[in-house]
Backbone as CSV, one residue per row, in Angstrom:
resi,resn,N_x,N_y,N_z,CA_x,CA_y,CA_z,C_x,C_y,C_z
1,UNK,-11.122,-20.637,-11.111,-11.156,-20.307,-12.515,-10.916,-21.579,-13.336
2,UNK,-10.969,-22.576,-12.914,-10.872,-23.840,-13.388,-11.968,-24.187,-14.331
3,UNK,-12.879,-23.977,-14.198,-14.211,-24.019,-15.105,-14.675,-23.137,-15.765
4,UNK,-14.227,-22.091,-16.383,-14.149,-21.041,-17.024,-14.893,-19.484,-16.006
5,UNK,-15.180,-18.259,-16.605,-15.341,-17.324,-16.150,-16.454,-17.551,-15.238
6,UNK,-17.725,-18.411,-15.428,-19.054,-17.764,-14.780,-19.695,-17.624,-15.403
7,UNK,-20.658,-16.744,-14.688,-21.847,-15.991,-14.980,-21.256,-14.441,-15.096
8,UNK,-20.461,-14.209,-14.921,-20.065,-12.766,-15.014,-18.998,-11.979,-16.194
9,UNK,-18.968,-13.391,-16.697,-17.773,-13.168,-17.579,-16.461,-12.922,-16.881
10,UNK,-15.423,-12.766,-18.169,-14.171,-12.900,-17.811,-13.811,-11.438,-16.888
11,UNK,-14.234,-10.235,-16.946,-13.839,-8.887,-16.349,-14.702,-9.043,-15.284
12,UNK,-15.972,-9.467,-14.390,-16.441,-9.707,-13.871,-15.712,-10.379,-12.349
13,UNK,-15.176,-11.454,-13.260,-14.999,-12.702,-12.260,-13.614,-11.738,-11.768
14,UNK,-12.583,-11.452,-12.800,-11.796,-10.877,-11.978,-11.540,-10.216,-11.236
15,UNK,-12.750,-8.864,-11.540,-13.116,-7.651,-10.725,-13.589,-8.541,-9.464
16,UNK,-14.075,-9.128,-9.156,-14.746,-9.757,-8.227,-14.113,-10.348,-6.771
17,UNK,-12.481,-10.936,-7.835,-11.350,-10.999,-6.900,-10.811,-10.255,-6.761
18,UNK,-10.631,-9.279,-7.700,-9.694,-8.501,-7.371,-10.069,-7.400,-5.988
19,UNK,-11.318,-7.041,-5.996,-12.057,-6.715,-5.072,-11.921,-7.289,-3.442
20,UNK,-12.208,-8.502,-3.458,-11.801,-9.238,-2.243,-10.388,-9.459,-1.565
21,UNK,-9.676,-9.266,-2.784,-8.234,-9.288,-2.552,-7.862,-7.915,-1.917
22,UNK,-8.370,-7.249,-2.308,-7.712,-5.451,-2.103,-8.935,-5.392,-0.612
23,UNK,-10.078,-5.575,-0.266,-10.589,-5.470,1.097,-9.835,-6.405,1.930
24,UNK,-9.257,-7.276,1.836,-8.369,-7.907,2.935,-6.992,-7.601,3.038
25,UNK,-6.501,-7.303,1.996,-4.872,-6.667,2.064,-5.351,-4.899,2.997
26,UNK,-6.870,-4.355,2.821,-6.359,-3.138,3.074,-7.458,-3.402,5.050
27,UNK,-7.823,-4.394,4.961,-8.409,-4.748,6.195,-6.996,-4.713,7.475
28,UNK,-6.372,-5.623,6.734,-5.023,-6.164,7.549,-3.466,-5.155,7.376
29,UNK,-3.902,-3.684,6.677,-3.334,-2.651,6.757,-3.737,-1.931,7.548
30,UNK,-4.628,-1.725,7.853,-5.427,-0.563,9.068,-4.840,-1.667,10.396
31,UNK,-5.402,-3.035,10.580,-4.619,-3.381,12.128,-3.168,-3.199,12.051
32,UNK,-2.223,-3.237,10.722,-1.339,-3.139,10.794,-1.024,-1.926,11.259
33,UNK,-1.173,-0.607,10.623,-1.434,0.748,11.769,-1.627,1.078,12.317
34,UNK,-2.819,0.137,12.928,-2.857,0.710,14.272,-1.692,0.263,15.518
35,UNK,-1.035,-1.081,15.055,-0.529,-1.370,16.172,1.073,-0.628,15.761
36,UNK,1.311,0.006,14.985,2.715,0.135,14.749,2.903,2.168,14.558
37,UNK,1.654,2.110,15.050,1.539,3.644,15.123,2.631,4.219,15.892
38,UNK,2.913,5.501,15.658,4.285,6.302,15.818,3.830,7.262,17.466
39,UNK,2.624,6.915,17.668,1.679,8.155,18.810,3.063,7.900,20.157
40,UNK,3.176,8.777,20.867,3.724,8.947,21.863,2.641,8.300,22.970
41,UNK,3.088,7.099,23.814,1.985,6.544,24.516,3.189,6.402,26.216
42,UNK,3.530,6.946,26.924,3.629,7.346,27.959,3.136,6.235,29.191
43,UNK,4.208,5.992,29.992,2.924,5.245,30.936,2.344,5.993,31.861
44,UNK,1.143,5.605,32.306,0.914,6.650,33.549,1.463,6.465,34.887
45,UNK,1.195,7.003,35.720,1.485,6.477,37.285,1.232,5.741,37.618
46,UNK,0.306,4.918,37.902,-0.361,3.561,38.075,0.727,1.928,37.160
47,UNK,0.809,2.423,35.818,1.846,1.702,35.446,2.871,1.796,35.931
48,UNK,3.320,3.072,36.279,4.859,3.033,36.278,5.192,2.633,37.998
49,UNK,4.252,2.652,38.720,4.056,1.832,40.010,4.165,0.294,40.181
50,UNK,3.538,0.125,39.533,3.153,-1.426,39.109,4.688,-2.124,38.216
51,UNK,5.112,-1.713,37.536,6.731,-1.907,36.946,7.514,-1.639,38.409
52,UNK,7.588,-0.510,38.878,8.469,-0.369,39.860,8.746,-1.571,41.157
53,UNK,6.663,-2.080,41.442,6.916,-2.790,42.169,6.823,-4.114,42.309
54,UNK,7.153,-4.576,40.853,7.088,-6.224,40.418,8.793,-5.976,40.354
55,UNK,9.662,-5.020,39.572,11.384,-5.143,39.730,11.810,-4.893,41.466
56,UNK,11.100,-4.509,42.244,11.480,-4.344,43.355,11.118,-5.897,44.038
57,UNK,10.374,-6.974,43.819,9.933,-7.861,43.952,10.969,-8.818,43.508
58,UNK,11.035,-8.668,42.654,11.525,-9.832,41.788,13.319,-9.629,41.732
59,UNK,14.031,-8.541,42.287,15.367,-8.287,43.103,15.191,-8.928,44.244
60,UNK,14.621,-8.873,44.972,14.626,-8.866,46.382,14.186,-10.449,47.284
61,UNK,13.368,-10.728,46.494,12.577,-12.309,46.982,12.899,-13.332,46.113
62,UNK,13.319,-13.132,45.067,14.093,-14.444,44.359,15.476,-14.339,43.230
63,UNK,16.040,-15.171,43.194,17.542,-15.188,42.625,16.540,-15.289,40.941
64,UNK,17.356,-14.841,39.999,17.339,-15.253,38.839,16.378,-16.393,38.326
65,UNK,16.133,-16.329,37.421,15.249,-18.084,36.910,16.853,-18.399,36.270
66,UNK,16.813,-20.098,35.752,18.229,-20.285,35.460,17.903,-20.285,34.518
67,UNK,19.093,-20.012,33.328,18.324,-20.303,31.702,18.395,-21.204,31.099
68,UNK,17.613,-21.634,29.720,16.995,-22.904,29.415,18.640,-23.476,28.968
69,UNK,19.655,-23.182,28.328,20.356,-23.510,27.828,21.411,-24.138,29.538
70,UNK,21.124,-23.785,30.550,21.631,-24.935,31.641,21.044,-26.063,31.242
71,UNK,20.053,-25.960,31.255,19.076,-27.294,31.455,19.159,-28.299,30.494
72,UNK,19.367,-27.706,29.248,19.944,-28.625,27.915,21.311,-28.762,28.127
73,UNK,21.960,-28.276,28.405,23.378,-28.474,28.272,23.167,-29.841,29.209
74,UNK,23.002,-29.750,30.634,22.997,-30.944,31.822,22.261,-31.995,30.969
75,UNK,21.119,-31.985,30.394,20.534,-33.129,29.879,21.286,-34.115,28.839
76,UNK,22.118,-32.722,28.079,22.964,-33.750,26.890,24.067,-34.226,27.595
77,UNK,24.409,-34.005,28.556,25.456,-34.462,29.417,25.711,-35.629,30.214
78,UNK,23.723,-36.255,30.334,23.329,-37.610,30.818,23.522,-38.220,29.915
């Protein structure tokens, strides 16, 4: 709007943004709903297999990862 209205005039140009403004605020409301939807989503069997047998894995065949704050602590310590 630096160079005045346009070709469309002053109600024009605004409608014009204002337009573009309201299809992207309401674009990025619908992904926003969809991902924050309230639906009851359940895992199935297949998931709940697959969870069961990566924690049965990951008890059993290796200790802990150590956490990052060892690793900084020892470094500021050199």
């Amino acid at each position: 709007m630096k160079f005045g209205p346009g070709p469309r005039g002053y109600l024009g140009t605004i409608g014009q943004y204002a337009l573009g403004s309201g299809a992207s605020f309401g674009f990025f409301m619908m992904i926003g709903s969809c991902i924050r939807s309230d639906e009851d989503r359940s895992l199935t069997a297949e998931d709940q297999a697959t969870l069961r047998a990566g924690m049965v894995r990951w008890s059993s065949s290796s200790p802990a990862p150590t956490p990052i704050a060892y690793y900084l602590a020892k470094a500021s310590k050199n």
